[in-house]
GUPA-998677 format. One line per field, with one value per residue (C-alpha): x, y, z; residue in one letter. Coordinates in Angstrom, 3 decimals, always signed. Example, Ala and Ser with C-alpha at 12.3 -4.5 7.8 and 13.67 -1.06 7.14 Angstrom:
BEGIN
px: (+12.300/+13.670)
py: (-4.500/-1.060)
pz: (+7.800/+7.140)
resn: (A/S)
***
This chain:
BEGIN
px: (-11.665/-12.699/-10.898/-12.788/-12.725/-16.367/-16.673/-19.794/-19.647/-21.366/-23.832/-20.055/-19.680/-16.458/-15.543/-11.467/-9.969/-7.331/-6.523/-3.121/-1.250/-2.623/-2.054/-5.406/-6.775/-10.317/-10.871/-14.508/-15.206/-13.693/-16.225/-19.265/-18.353/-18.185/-21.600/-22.880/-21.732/-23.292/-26.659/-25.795/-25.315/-28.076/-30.591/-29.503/-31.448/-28.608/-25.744/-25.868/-22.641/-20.050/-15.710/-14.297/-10.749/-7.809/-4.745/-2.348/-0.117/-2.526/-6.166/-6.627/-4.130/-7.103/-8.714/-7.246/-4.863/-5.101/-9.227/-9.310/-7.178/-8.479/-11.949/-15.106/-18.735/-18.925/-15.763/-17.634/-20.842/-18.949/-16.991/-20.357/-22.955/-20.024/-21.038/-23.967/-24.247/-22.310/-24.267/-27.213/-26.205/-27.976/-26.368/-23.361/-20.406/-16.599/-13.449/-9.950/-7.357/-3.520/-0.751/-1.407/-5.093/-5.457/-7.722/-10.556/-10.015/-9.777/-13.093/-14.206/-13.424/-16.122/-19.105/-18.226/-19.126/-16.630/-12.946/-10.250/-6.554/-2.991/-0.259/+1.772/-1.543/-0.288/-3.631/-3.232/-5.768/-2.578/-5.650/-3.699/-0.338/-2.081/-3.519/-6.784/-9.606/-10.891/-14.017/-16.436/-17.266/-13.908/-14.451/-17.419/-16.544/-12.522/-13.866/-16.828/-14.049/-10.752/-12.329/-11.108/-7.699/-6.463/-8.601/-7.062/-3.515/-3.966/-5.531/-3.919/-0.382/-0.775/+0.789/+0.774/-1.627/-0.030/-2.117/-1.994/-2.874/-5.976/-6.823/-7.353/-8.594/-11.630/-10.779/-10.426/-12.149/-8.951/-5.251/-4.051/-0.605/-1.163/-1.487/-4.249/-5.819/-8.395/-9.512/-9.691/-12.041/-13.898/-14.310/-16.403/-18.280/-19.644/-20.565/-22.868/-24.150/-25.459/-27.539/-31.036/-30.541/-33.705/-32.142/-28.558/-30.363/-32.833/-29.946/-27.499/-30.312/-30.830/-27.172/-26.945/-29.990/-28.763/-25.160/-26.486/-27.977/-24.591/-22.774/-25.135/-24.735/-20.718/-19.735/-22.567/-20.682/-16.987/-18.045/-18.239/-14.749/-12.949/-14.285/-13.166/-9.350/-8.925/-8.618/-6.461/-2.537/-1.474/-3.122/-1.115/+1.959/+1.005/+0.550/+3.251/+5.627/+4.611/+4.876/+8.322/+9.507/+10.241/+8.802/+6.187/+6.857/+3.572/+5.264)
py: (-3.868/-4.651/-3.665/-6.594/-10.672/-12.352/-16.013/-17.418/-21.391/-22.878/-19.990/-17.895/-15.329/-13.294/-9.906/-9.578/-6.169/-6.672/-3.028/-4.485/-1.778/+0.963/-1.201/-1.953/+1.736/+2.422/+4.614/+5.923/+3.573/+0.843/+1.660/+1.484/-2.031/-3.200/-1.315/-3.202/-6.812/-6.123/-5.641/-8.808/-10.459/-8.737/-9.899/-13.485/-15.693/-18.252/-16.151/-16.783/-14.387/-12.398/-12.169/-9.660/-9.577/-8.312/-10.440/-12.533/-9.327/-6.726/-6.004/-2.328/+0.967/+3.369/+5.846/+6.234/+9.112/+11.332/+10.907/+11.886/+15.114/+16.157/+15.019/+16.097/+15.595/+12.170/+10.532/+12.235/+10.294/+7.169/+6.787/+7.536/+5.102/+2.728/+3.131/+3.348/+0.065/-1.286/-0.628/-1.236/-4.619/-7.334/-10.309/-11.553/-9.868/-11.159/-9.805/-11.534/-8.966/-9.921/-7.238/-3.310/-1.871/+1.673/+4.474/+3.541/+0.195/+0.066/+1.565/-1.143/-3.453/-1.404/-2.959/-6.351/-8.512/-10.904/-9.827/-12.163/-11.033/-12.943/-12.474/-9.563/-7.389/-3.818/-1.084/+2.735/+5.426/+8.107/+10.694/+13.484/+12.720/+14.319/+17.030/+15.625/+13.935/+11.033/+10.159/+7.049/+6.800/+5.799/+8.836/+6.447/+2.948/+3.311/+5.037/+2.162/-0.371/+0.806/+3.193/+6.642/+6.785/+4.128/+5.678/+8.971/+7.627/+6.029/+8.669/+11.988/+9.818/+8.137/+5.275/+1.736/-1.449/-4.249/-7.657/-8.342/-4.500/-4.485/-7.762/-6.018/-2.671/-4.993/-4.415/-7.757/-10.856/-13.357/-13.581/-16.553/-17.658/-15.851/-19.069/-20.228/-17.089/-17.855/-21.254/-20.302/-17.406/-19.641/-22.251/-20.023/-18.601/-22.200/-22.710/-19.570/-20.540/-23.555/-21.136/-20.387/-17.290/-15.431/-16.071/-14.540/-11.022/-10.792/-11.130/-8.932/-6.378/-6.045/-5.782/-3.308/-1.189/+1.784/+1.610/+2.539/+5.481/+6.660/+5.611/+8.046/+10.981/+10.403/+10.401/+13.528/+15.492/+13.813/+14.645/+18.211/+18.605/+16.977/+19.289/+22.236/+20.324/+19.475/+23.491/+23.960/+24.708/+21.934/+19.620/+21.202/+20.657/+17.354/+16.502/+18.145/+16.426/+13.194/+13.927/+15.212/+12.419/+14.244/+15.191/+17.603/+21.047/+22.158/+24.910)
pz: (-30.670/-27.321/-23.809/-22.145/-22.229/-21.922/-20.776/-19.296/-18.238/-15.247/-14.659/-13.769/-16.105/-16.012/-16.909/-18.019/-19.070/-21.408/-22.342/-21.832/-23.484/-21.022/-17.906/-18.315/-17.106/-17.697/-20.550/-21.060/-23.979/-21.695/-19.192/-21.253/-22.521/-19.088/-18.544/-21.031/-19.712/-16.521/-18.469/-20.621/-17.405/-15.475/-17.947/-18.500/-16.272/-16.427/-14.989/-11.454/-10.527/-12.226/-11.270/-12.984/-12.977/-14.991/-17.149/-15.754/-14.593/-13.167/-12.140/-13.293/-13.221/-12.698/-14.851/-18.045/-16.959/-20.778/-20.378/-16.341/-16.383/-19.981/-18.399/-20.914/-20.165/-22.299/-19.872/-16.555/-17.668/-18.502/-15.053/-13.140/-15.441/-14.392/-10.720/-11.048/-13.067/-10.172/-7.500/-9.290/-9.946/-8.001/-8.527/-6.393/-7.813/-7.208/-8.001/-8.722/-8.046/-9.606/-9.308/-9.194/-8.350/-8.572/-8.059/-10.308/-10.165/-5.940/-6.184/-8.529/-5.495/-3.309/-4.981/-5.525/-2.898/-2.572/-3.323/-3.937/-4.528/-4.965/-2.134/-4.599/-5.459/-4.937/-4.307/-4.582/-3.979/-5.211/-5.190/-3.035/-4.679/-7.952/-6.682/-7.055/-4.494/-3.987/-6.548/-7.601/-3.817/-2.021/+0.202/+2.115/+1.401/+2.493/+5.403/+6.145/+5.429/+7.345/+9.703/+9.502/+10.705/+8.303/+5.672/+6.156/+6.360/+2.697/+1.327/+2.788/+1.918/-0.661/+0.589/-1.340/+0.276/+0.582/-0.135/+4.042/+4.405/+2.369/+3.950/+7.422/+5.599/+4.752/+0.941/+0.060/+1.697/+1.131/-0.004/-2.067/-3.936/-7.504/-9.132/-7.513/-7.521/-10.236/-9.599/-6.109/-6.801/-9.380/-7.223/-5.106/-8.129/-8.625/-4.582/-5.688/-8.915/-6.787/-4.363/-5.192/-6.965/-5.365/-2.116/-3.161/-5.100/-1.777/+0.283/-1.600/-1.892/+2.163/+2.874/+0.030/+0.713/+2.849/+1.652/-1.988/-0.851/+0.984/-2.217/-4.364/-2.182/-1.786/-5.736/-5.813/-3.546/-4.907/-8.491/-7.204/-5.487/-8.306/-11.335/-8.867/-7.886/-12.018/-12.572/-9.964/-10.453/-7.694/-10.043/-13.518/-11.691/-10.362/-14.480/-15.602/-13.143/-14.233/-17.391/-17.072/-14.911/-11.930/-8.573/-8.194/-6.488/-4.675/-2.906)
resn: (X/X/X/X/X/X/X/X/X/X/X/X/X/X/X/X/X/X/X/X/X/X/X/X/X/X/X/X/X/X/X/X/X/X/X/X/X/X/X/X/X/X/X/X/X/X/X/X/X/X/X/X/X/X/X/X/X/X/X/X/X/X/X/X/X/X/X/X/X/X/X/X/X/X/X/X/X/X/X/X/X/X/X/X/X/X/X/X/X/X/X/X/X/X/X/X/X/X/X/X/X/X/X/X/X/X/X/X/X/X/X/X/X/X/X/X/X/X/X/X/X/X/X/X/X/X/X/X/X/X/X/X/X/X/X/X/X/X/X/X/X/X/X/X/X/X/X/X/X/X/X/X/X/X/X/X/X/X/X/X/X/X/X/X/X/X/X/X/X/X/X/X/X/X/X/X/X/X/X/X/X/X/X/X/X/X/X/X/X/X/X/X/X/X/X/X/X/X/X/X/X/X/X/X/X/X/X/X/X/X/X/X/X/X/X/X/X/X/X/X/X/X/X/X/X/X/X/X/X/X/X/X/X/X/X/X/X/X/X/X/X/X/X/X/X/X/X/X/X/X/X)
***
């Protein structure tokens, strides 16, 4: 069974994760089907953009949290093929972000190119909380986004974004009332699917050009830290607390 929803009208074609039952958390296998719709959509002459974008109740809850502590070569390939997909996409990519965004799924946000969210979207990089680091390249894009004093503040924290927060963080481009959310966002998809598509991937690809090197050499070094942080005890305890329901003692 599938963990995404493919439409494609109008030259829009849209991406939905409906891993409902998992809050809609990115598992490995999850990630590959998505890598595989952005090839679908990559190669189809007709699609003119892509929104990706979660159920009616949230965008994404992160990594799949079993798959990311228990972490094997196949998931650590599967997060960064993700990525890499991403920023090798070079199309006009747009995100519709409803309730929570987490982790994984704020750093989803960092290589679309137009980000939409409704007025009670809740974002999370709980990175620190866990023990863990930030990975698939929040370390640069929160910083090129926020600047680093906000960036630092959510991250060393682990504080929740509100909608109006990650409006002036530069994480989204917009903030609408949740029902309008989607034909807001897909009235913009068809603005672009009128462009002349050479214009939008020559376009995309000089605004995109430096930042994908700085993306490649960020989740490099990130991929790094995090194998080191998953064997540590502050992240055990981290696991274990959650696990337990209570709060974790890191002293």
């Amino acid at each position: 069974m599938s963990d995404l929803s493919i439409t494609f009208e109008k030259n829009v074609y849209q991406i939905a994760i409906t891993r409902t039952q998992k809050r809609n958390t990115l598992s490995s296998e999850t990630c590959v089907q998505m890598i595989e719709a952005l090839a679908e959509a990559q190669r189809n002459p007709d699609v003119h953009c892509v929104i990706l974008r979660g159920d009616d109740a949230i965008f994404c809850a992160g990594a799949d949290l079993q798959e990311s502590i228990h972490r094997t070569e196949t998931t650590s390939s599967a997060y960064d093929a993700l990525i890499e997909a991403m920023i090798a996409f070079d199309k006009p990519l747009m995100a519709a972000v409803l309730g929570p965004c987490v982790g994984l799924g704020v750093a989803l946000l960092s290589y679309c190119d137009l980000v939409y969210c409704g007025e009670n979207a809740l974002f999370s990089v709980p990175f620190t909380a866990l023990g863990l680091t930030p990975e698939f390249g929040l370390s640069y894009t929160i910083v090129a986004k926020a600047g680093y004093h906000k960036a630092s503040e959510k991250l060393f924290l682990s504080e929740p974004i509100s909608a109006k927060e990650a409006l002036d963080m530069g994480i989204v481009n917009g903030i609408f009332k949740d029902e309008n959310l989607v034909s807001e966002v897909l009235t913009r998809a068809v603005r672009l699917s009128q462009m002349p598509l050479g214009s939008l991937r020559a376009t995309k690809h000089l605004l995109r050009h430096a930042q994908a090197q700085a993306l490649r050499a960020a989740t490099s070094l990130e991929k790094e830290v995090v194998a080191e942080r998953l064997q540590s005890e502050e992240v055990h305890e981290a696991f274990q607390a959650f696990a337990e329901g209570r709060k974790p003692n890191f002293s």
